[in-house]
C-alpha positions as a printed Julia matrix, in Angstrom:
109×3 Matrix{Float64}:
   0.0    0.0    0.0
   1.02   3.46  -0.63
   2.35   6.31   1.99
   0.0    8.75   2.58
   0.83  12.45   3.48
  -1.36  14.13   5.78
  -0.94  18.03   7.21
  -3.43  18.47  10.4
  -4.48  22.07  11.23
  -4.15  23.6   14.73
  -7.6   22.73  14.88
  -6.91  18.95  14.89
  -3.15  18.9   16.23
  -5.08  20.17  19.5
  -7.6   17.77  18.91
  -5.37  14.63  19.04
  -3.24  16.23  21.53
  -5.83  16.23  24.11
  -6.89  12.58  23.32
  -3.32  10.71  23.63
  -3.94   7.94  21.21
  -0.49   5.69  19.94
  -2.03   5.65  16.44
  -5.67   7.28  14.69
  -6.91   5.57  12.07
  -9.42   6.92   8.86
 -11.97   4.16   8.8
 -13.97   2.99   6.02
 -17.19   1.87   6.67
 -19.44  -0.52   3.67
 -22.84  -1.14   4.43
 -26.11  -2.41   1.98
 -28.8   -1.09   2.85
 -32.4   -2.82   1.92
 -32.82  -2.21  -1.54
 -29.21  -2.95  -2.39
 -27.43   0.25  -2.73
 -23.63   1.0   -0.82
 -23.75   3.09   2.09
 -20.32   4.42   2.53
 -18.64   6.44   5.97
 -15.52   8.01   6.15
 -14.87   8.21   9.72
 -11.2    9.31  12.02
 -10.63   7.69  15.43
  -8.59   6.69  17.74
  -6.89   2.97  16.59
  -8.67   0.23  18.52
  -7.26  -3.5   19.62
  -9.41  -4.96  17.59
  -8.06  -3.03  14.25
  -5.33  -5.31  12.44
  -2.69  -3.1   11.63
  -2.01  -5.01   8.72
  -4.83  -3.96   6.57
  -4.0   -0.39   6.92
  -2.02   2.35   4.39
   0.45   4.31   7.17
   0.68   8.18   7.23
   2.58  10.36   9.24
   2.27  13.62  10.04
   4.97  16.13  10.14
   5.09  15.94  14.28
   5.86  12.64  13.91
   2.12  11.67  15.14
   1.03   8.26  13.02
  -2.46   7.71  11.14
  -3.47   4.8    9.58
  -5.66   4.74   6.83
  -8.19   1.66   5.83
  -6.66   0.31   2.46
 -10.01   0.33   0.69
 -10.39   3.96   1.17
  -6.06   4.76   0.51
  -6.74   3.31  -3.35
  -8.85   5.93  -3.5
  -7.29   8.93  -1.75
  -4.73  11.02  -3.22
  -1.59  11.24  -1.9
  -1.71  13.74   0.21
  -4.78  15.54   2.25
  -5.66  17.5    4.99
  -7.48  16.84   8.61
  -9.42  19.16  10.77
 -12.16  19.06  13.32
 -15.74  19.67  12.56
 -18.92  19.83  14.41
 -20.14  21.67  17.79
 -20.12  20.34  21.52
 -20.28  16.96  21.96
 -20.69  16.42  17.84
 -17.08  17.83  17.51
 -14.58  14.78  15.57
 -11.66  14.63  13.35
 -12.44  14.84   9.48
 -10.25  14.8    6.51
 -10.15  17.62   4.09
 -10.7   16.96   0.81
 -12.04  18.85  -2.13
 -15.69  17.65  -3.61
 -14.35  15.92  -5.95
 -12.07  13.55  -4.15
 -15.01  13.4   -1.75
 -16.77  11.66  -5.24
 -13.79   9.45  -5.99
 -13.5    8.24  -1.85
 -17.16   7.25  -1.21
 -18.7    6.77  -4.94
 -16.4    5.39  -6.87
């Protein structure tokens, strides 16, 4: 799998910072739902120990902090990207930043 550059805002350098975490990982998330269609997530979290490190891309941002990335969604990622944090209150997570486009190509294609 390919390495992945990722540059993290203030925003979500603060973020991780306050939630100690030895790795975060950018999930991908397949679902059906009844009448057949693909209901795809995009979702960044701290790495569980149930999450096999072996079916992950590896990133690293420039403080050294690592993120893994879900190899079904790093095929379809470019290279490099951005992560913030979006929401209010208690909705407030870690998102990547990507134009509309590779938004398209990561959850449609």
């Amino acid at each position: 799998m390919k390495d992945l550059e990722v540059e993290a805002d203030d925003l979500a350098k603060a973020w991780m910072a306050a939630r100690p975490s030895a790795d975060w990982l950018v999930a991908y998330d397949v679902h059906r739902c009844c009448g057949g269609g693909a209901i795809c997530s995009v979702t960044v979290r701290a790495l569980s120990a149930r999450d096999r490190r072996d079916d992950y891309a590896r990133a690293t941002l420039p403080g050294g902090m690592r993120l893994l990335v879900d190899g079904r969604a790093a095929k379809r990622m470019p290279a490099s990207f951005g992560l913030t944090v979006r929401g209010r209150g208690p909705l407030k997570h870690l998102d990547l930043v990507l134009s509309g486009e590779q938004w398209g190509e990561l959850l449609y294609s």
